[in-house]
C-alpha positions in Angstrom: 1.5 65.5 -40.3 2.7 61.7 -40.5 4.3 61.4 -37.2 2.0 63.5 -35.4 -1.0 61.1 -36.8 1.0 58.0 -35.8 1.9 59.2 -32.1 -2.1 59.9 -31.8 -2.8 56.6 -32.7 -0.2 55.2 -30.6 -1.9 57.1 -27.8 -5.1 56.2 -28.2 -4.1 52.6 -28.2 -2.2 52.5 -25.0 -4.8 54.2 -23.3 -7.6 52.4 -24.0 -5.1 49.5 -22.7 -4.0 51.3 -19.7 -7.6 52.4 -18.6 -8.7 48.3 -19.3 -6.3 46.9 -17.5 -6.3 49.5 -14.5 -9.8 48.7 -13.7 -10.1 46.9 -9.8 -12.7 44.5 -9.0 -12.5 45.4 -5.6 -10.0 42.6 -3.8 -7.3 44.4 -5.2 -7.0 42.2 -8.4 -7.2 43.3 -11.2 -9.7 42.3 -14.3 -8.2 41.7 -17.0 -5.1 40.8 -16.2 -7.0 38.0 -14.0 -5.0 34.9 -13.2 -1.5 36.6 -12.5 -2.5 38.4 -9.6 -3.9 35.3 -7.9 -2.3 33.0 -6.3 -1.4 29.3 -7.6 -2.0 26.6 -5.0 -0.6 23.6 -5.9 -0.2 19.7 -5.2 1.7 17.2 -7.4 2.5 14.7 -4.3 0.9 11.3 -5.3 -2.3 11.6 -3.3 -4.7 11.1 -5.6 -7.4 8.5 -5.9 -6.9 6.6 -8.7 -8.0 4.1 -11.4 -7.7 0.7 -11.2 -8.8 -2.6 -13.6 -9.9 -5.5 -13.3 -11.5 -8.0 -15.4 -15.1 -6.4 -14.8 -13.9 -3.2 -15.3 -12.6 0.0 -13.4 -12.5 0.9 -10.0 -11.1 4.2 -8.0 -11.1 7.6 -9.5 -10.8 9.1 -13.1 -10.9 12.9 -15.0 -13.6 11.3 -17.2 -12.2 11.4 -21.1 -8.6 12.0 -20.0 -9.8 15.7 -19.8 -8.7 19.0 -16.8 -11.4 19.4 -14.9 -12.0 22.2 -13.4 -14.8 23.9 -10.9 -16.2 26.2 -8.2 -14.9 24.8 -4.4 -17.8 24.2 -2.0 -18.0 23.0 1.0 -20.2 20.0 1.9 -22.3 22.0 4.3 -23.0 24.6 1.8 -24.4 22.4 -1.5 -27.1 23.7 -1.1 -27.0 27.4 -2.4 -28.3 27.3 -5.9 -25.6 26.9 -8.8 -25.7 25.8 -12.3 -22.8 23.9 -12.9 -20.8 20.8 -11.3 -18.8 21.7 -8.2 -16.0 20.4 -5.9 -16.8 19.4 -2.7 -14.3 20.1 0.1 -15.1 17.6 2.8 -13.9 16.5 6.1 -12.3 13.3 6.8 -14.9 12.7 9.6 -17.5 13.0 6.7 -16.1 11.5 4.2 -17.9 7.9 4.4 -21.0 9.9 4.6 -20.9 12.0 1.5 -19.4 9.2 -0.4 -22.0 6.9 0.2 -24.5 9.7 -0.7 -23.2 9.9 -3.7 -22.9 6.8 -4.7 -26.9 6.2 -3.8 -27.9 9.7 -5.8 -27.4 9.9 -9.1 -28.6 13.4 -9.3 -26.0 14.6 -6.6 -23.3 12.2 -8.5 -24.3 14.5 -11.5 -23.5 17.8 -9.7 -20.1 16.7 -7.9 -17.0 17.6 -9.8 -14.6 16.0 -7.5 -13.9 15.6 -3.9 -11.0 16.8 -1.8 -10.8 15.3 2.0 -9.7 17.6 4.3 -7.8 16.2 7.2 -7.2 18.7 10.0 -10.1 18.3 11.5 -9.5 14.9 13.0 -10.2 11.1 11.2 -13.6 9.4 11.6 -14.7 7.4 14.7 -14.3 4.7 11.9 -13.7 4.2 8.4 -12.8 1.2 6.5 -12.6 1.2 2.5 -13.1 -2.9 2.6 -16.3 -4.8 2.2 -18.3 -6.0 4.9 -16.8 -8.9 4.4 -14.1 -8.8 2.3 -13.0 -10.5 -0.7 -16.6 -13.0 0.5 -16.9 -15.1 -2.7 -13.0 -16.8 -1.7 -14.7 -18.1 1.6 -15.0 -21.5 2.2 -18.4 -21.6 4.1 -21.8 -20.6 2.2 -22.4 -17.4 4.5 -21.0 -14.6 2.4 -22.8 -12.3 4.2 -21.0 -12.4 7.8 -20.0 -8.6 8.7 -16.5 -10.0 10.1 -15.5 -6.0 9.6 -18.1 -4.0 10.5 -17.1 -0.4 9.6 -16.8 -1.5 5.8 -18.2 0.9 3.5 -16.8 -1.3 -0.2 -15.4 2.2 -1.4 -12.3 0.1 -2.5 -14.5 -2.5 -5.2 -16.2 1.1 -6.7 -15.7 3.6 -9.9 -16.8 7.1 -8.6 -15.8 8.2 -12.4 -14.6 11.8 -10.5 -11.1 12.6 -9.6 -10.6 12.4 -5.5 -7.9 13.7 -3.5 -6.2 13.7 0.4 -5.3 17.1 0.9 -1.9 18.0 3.1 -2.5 20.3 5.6 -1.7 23.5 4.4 -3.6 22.5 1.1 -6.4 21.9 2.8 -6.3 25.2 5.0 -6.3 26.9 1.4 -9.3 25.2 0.2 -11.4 25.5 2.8 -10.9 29.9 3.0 -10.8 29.3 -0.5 -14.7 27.4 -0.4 -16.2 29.7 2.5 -15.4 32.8 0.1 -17.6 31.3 -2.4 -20.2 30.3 -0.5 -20.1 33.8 1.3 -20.5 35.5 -2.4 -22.6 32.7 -3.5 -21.1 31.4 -6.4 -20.6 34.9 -8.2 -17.5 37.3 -9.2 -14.3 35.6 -9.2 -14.6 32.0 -8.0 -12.2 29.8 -6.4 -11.8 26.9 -7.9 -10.1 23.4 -8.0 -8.1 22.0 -11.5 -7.4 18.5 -11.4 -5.2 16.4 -14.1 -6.1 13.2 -13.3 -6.0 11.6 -16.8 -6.0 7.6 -16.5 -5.4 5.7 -19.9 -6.8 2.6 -19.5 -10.3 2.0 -21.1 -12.7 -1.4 -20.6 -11.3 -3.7 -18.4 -7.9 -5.3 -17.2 -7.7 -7.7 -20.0 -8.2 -5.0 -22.5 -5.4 -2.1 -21.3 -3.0 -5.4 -20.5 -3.3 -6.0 -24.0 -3.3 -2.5 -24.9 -0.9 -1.7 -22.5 -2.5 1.2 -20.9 -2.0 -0.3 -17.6 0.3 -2.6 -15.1 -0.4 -5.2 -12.9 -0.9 -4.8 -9.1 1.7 -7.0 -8.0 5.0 -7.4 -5.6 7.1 -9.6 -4.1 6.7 -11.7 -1.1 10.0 -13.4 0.7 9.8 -16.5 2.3 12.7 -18.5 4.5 13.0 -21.8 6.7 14.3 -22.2 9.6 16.6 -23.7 10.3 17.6 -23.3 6.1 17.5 -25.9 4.2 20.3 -28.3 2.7 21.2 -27.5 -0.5 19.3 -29.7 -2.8 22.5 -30.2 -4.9 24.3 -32.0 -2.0 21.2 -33.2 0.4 21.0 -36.4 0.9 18.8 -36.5 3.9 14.6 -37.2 3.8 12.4 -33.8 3.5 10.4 -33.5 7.2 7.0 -31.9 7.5 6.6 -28.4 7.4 4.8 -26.3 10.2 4.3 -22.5 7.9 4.2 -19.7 9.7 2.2 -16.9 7.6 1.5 -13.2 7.6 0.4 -10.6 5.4 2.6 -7.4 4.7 0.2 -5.0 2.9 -2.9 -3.4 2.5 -5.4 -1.3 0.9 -6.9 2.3 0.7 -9.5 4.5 -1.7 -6.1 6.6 -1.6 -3.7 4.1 -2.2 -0.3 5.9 -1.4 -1.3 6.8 2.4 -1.9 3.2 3.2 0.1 1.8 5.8 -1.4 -0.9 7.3 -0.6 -0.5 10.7 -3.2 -2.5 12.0 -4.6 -4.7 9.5 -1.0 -6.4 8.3 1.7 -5.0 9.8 1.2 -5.6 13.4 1.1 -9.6 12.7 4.0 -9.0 10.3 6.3 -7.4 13.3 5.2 -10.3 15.6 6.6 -12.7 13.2 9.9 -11.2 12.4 9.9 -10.9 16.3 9.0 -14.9 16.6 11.8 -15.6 14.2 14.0 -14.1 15.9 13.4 -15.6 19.0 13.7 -19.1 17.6 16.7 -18.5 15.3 18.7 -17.4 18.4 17.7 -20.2 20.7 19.6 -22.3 19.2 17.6 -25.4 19.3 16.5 -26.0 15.3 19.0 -29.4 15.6 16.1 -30.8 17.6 13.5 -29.6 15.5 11.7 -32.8 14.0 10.0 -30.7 11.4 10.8 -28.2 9.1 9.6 -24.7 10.0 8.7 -22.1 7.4 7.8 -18.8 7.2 6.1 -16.9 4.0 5.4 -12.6 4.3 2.8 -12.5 1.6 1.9 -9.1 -0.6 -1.3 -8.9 -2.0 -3.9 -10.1 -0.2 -6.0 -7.5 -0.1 -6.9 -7.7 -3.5 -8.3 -11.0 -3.6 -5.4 -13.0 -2.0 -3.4 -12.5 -4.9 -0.3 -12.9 -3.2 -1.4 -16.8 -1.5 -3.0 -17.7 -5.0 0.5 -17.3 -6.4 2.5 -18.6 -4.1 0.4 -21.8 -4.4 0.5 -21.8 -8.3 4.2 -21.4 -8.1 4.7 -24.7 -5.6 2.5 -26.5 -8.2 4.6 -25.7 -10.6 7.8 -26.3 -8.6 9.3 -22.9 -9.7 12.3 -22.0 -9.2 10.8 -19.2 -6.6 9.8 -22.3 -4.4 12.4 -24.5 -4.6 12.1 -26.6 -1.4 8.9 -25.2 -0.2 6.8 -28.1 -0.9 2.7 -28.1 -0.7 2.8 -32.0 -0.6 5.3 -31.6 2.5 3.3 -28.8 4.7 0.3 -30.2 6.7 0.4 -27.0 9.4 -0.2 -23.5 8.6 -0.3 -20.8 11.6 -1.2 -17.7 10.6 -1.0 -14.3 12.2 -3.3 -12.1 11.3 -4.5 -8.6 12.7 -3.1 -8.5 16.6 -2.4 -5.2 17.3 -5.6 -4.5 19.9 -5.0 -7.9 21.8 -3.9 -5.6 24.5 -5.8 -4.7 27.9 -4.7 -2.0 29.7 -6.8 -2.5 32.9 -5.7 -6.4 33.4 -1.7 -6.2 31.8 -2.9 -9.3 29.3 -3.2 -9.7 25.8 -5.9 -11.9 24.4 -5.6 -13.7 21.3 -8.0 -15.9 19.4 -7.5 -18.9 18.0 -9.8 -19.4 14.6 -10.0 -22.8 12.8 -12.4 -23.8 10.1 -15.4 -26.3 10.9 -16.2 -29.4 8.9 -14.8 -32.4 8.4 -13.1 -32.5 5.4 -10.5 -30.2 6.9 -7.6 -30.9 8.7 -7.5 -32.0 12.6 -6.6 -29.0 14.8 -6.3 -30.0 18.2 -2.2 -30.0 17.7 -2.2 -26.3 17.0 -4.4 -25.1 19.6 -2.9 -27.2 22.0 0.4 -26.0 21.6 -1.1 -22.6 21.6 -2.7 -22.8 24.3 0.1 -24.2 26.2 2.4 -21.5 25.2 -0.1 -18.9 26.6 0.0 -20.8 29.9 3.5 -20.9 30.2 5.1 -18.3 32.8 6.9 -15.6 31.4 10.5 -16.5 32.8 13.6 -14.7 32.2 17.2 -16.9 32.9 19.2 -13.5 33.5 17.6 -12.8 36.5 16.4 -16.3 37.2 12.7 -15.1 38.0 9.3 -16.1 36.8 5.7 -14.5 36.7 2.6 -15.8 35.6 2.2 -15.0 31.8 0.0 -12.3 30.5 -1.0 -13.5 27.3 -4.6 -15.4 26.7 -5.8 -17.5 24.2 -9.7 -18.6 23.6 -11.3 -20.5 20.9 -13.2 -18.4 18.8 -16.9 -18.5 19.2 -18.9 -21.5 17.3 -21.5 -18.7 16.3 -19.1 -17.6 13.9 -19.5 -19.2 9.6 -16.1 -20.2 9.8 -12.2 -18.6 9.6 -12.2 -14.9 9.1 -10.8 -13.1 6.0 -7.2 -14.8 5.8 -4.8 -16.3 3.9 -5.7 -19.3 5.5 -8.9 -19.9 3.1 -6.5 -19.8 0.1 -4.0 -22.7 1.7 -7.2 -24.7 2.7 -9.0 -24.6 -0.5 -5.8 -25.9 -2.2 -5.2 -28.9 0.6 -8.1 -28.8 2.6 -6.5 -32.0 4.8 -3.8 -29.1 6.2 -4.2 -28.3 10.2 -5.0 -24.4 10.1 -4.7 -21.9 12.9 -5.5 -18.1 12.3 -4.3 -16.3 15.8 -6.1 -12.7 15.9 -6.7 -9.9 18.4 -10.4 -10.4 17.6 -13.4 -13.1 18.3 -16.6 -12.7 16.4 -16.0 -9.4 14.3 -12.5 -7.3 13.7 -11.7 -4.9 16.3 -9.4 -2.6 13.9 -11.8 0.6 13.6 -9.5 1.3 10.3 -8.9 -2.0 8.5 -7.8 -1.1 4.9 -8.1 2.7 5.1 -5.6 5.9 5.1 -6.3 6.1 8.3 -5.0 2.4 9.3 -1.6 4.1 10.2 -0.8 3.1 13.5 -1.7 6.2 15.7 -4.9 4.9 17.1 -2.9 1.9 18.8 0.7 3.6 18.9 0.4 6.6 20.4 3.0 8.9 21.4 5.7 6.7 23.0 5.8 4.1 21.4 7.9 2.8 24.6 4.5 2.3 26.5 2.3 1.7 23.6 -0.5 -0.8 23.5 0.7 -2.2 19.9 4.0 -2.8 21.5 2.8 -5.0 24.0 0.9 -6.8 22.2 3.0 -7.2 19.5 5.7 -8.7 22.2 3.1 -10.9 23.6 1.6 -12.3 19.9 5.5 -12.7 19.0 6.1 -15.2 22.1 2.8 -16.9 21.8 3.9 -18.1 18.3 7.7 -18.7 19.0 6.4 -21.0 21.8 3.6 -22.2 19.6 5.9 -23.1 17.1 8.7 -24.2 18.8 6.8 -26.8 20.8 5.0 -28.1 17.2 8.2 -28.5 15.6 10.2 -30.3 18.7 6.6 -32.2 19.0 6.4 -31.5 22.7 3.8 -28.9 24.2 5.9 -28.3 27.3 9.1 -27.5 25.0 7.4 -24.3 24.5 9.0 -22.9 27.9 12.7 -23.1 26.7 11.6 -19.9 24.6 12.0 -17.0 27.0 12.5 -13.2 26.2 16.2 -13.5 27.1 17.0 -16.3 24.7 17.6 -13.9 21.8 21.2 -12.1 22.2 20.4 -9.7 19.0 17.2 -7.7 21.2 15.3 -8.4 23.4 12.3 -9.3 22.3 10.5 -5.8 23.7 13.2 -3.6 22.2 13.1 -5.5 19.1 9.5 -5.1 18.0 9.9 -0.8 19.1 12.8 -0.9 16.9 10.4 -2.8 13.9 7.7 -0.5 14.5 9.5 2.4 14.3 11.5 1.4 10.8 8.0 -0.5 9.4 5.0 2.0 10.7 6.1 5.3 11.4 6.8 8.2 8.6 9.9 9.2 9.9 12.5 7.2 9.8 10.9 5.0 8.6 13.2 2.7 6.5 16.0 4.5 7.4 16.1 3.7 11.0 19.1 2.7 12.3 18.1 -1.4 12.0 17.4 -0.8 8.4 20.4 1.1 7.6 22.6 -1.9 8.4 21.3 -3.9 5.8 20.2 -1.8 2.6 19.6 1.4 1.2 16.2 2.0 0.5 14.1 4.5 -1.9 13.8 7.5 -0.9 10.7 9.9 -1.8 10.5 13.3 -2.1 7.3 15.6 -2.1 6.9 18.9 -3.0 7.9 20.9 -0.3 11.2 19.5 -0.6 10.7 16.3 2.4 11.7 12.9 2.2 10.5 10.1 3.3 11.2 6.5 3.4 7.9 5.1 5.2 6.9 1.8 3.9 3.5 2.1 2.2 1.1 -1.1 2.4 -0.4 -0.8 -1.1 1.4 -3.0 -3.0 2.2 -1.1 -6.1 2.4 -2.5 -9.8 4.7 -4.9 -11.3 6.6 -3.4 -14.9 8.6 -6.7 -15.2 9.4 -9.8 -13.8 12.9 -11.2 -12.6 12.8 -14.7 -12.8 16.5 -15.7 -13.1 17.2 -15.4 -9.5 14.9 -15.9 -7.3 17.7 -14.7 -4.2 18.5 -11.1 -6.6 17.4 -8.4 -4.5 17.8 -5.8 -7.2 14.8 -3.4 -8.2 12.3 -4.9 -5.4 10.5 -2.5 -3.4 11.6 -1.5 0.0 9.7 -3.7 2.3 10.8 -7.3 0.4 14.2 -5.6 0.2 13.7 -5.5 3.7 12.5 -8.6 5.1 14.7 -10.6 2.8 18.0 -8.9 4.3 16.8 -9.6 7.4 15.6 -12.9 7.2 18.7 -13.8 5.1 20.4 -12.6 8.2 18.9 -14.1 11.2 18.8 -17.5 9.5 22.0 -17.9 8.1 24.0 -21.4 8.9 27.4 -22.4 8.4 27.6 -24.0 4.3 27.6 -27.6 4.5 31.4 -29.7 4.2 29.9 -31.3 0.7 29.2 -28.3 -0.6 32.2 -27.0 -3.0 30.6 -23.5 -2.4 31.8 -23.2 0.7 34.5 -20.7 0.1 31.9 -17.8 -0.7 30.5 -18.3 3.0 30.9 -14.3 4.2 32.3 -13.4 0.3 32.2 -9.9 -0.2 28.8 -9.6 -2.7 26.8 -7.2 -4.8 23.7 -7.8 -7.3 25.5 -7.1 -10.3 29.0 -7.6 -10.4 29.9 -10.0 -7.4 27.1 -12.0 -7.4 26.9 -15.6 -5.0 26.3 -18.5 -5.8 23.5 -20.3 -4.9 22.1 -21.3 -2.7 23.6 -18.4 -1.1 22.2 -15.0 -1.2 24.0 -11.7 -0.9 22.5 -9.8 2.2 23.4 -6.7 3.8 24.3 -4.9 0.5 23.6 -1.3 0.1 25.3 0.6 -2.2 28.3 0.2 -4.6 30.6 -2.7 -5.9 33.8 -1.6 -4.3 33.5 -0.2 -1.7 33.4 -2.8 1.0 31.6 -0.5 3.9 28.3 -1.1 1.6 28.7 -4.3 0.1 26.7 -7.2 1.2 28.0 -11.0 2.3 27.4 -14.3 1.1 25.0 -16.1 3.5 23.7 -19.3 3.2 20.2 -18.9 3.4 17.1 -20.3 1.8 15.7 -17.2 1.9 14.0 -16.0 -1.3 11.5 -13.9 -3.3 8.2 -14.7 -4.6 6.3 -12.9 -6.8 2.8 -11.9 -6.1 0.7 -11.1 -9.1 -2.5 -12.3 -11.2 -2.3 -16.6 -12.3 -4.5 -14.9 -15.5 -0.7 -13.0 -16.4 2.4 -14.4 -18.0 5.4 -12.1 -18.3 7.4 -12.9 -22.0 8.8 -11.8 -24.7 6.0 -11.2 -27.3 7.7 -9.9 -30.7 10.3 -7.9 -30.0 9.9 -6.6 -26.9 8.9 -8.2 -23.1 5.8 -7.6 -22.0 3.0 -8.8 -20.0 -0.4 -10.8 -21.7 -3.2 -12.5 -20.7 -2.7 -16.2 -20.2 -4.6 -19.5 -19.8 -2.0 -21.5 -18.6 -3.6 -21.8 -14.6 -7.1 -22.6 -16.1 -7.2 -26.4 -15.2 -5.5 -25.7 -11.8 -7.3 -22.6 -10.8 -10.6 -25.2 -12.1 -9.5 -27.8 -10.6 -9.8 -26.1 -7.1 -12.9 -24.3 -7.8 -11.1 -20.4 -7.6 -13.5 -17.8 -8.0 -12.5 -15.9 -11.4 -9.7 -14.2 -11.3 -10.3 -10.4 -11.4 -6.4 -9.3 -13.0 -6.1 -6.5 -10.8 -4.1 -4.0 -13.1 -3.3 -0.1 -12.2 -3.9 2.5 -15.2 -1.0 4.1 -16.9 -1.0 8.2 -16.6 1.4 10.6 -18.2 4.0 12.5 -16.3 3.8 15.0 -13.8 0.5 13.8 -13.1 -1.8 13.5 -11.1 -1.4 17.3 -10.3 -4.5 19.8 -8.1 -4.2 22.9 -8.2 -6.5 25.5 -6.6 -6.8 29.4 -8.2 -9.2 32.0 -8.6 -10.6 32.3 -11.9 -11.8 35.8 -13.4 -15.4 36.5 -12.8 -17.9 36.4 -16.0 -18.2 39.8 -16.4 -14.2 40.2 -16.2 -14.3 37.1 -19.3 -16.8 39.1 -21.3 -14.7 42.4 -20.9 -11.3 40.6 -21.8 -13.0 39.4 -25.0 -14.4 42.8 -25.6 -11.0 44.8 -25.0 -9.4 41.9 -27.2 -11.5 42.5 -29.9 -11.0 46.3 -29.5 -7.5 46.3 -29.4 -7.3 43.8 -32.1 -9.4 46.1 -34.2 -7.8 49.3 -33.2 -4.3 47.8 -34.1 -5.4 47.2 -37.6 -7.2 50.3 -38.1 -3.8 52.0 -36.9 -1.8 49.8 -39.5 -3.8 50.5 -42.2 -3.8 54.0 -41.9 -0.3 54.1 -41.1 0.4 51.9 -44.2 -2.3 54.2 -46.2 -0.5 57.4 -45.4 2.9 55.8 -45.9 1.7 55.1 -49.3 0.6 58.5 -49.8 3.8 59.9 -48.6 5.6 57.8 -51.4 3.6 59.8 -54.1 4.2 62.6 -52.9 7.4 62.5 -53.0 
């Protein structure tokens, strides 16, 4: 009677369970067991929108309250069919400036919006730009804050949307959008689709709170800076410091999705045209004739509020050792190149540059500059191989007079500092930019590069800006305009100039190699990443990233920078190199086998070409004498020290009288939240419908029930079987 009782229970149980969890809600999933038979979708590949600080509080993208949040997919077309709760929007890149600026306007809509993913197989926008109208306006020198010098800026990068955004990947975004049109097409009942996101940011207030806190990092890098020819040692120099002519360019960027930002057009163009320049002067051979000193500075940064100029200026007033020899008292003459990748034409073979300086008088005289500018442009393009000449296809114009003044540059940092300094800002643009992209994930290159990059209109014109300001400079620091001819595009024995710039843009804008092309390769080893379907990738990405500490010993050490410093200061180290100096008693490490850490030089050499190992001499690096260095690029509000125990950064007063002094606008502290690991993280599932949630809770509290009816009885006729016997 016992076992018979307990194998009816038994039965009873596991068919109740059997006949629950057998019943189909028709797409051949079943109800109860719910999220096992659907299928996980997910993304942990850092392309999330995300949170950022600054001294007036947060900006980018947030899972409010550190919480999963978690809704229905919909696409943009189909908001309107009715629905109770907050949704996701799946929305095409094409669209994306649109519904973002909706939402921005309507607080009702903002209510309803979950999150956004931006689906981009369906092509980019006509024109998109995450930067203001004019950006960064309140560091301009001129009244007129109101200029649109770019006008496809939407200001997405200076807002909070307080809802976790996301770039899809292809396939990801294939997924979501059958994953959206099968919830519209049921409107909104049954099993929905839906869209988890971990996006939990811990920083809370502003920058100078989670610094304290330290829930957060600063936005910062390193910039590298060199002279040409290098400089005497100061140890053993004995001769007078000359003038300086700087040569500056910008080497990063900004995005709402700040991992995707390359910066093809809006930095990196005018940073290849440099590194082209340089080349072509270092190989000339003519720097013994040079009556001034040229310079060069590639400056991180400066799209968040010239951060990276701002410190490189603090640092020469404080005569750090990141500056030593770079003198603000000594340079009167700052060139910069600025955005010059759409200088080409097509239809007439030119390029067209402009040449922008600021207006008043209290700034420097400029007719040296755009003299010598304009002088190199005439010049014929000549090439002493094949002893032939044609006219030159570069152009240079004045910008127009209807313009405030300069344009967004690094130039308005240098000038508010010394305003006397002779400034020159050559761009591919006259009254307004021409980049269609500036600051945006879609800024990578493939609306000027094309396909072959061989016969690409960025190529050119990065060959043509590259000779305008080798000639440009050359003729400024021999102090003759019609010097500017003895620079021709078969002076340089490393490349020629052409093949050089394909080789930079393939290793500085393209995915793949990246920074493992084969010019790369020779000098370092970068970091590698790898995404979730098992790729790597070693493209340089513009956004600058955040600084955890600060290496101040060495200002030559290229240990633990990021790739593109790493870069730029192996292969400026390289190209500007000299023979030591006979006083020097360092002389004997000239071409010394050299690592970071165990066999390090001396200065003022600098150990360039290392990649790997301390042994091994196939990846170790030489001793090169070289001024070329680091310079950090982060907030003047931020001093890096040990507070307590530990290092650490805090909030500092210490540029207060300079930054006053020079009437700065407040510093803003641009800081990056902190986020725990293996996050941020999307995935996209199908949740159980309601009814399948009520019946789960139903059959659990069944079973539950059932099971302790069964035990009791079991244990009541256990008990009773005791007695009885």
């Amino acid at each position: 009677m016992l076992r018979r009782s307990f194998i009816l229970c038994f039965l009873s149980v596991t068919t109740l369970s059997v006949l629950c969890l057998g019943i189909d809600d028709g797409q051949g999933w079943k109800k109860v067991k719910g999220l096992k038979g659907a299928m996980y979708v997910e993304l942990t590949d850092n392309r999330a929108c995300v949170k950022l600080m600054t001294s007036s509080g947060p900006q980018g993208c947030e899972a409010p309250n550190e919480e999963l949040v978690t809704a229905p997919l919909v696409h943009r077309k189909d908001l309107w069919i009715p629905y109770k709760g907050k949704r996701v929007v799946v929305v095409p890149a094409a669209e994306v400036s649109t519904l973002l600026s909706l939402l921005l306007s309507d607080s009702e809509l903002h209510s309803r919006v979950a999150g956004v993913l931006v689906d981009p197989t369906a092509g980019r926008p006509a024109h998109y730009s995450t930067a203001a109208k004019f950006p960064s306006a309140e560091y301009a020198l001129y009244d007129n804050r109101s200029y649109p010098w770019n006008p496809f800026g939407a200001g997405f990068n200076r807002q909070f949307f307080g809802f976790p955004m996301y770039m899809l990947t292809s396939s990801m975004a294939n997924e979501a959008a059958r994953r959206a049109s099968y919830n519209a097409d049921n409107e909104f009942k049954g099993g929905r689709h839906v869209a988890r996101f971990e996006v939990p940011m811990s920083a809370k207030g502003n920058s100078v709170q989670c610094i304290t806190e330290q829930t957060c990092l600063p936005v910062g890098s390193y910039g590298v800076w060199t002279a040409l020819p290098a400089l005497p040692d100061p140890s053993y120099n004995t001769t007078s410091p000359r003038p300086i002519t700087l040569l500056v360019a910008q080497m990063d960027s900004n995005a709402l999705f700040h991992e995707l930002s390359r910066g093809a057009g809006t930095s990196v163009s005018g940073l290849i045209s440099a590194l082209v320049a340089l080349t072509l002067l270092a190989t000339a051979n003519d720097t013994a004739s040079y009556s001034r000193q040229l310079a060069f500075v590639a400056l991180p940064g400066e799209a968040f509020d010239y951060m990276g100029s701002k410190r490189l200026l603090y640092e020469m007033n404080l005569n750090s050792t990141f500056v030593q020899g770079l003198r603000l008292d000594l340079i009167d003459q700052v060139v910069e190149v600025g955005q010059i990748g759409a200088a080409w034409n097509p239809a007439t073979n030119t390029s067209t540059f402009y040449l922008h300086t600021q207006k008043g008088d209290k700034y420097g005289n400029t007719t040296a500059l755009v003299e010598a500018a304009t002088a190199a442009a005439a010049a014929p393009s000549t090439n002493t191989s094949s002893n032939s000449s044609e006219p030159s296809r570069i152009r240079v114009q004045q910008a127009s007079p209807d313009t405030p003044g300069i344009p967004p540059s690094s130039l308005m940092a240098f000038l508010r500092v010394k305003s006397s300094l002779s400034g020159l800002l050559v761009a591919d643009f006259d009254t307004a930019f021409k980049n269609p992209y500036y600051q945006s994930e879609f800024d990578d290159g493939t609306n000027t590069i094309g396909a072959m990059l061989e016969v690409c209109v960025c190529a050119a014109a990065i060959v043509d800006a590259s000779l305008l300001l080798a000639r440009t400079l050359h003729s400024l620091a021999i102090g003759n305009t019609a010097a500017s001819t003895n620079i021709t595009t078969s002076n340089t024995t490393l490349f020629t100039d052409r093949a050089l710039a394909i080789n930079l843009v393939y290793c500085l804008m393209t995915q793949s190699p990246g920074l493992q092309c084969p010019l790369a390769s020779e000098l370092m080893t970068p970091d590698i990443m790898l995404f979730s379907d098992g790729s790597l990738s070693a493209a340089v990405g513009a956004y600058p990233g955040v600084l955890g500490w600060l290496a101040a010993a060495n200002p030559k050490d290229p240990y633990l920078k990021p790739n593109l410093p790493r870069f730029l200061f192996n292969y400026l180290g390289l190209i500007t190199a000299v023979p030591p100096s006979n006083t020097s008693n360092t002389s004997s490490w000239d071409g010394a086998l050299c690592d970071p850490g165990v066999n390090r030089c001396p200065l003022p050499y600098a150990c360039i070409g290392w990649r790997y190992g301390s042994k091994d001499p196939a990846g170790m690096g030489r001793c090169r004498n070289t001024t070329t260095s680091f310079v950090p690029a982060y907030s003047t509000r931020l001093s890096y020290g040990k507070v307590g125990q530990w290092w650490r950064w805090s909030v500092s007063s210490a540029s207060a009288s300079w930054e006053a002094a020079y009437q700065w606008p407040p510093d803003p502290l641009w800081a990056e939240s902190n986020w725990p690991e293996k996050t941020p993280k999307l995935t996209i599932f199908q949740e159980e419908a309601d009814t399948t949630q009520v019946i789960t809770l139903v059959v659990g509290l069944l079973l539950t029930a059932t099971t302790a009816a069964v035990s009791w009885t079991g244990v009541k006729m256990f008990e009773r079987h005791l007695k009885i016997h």
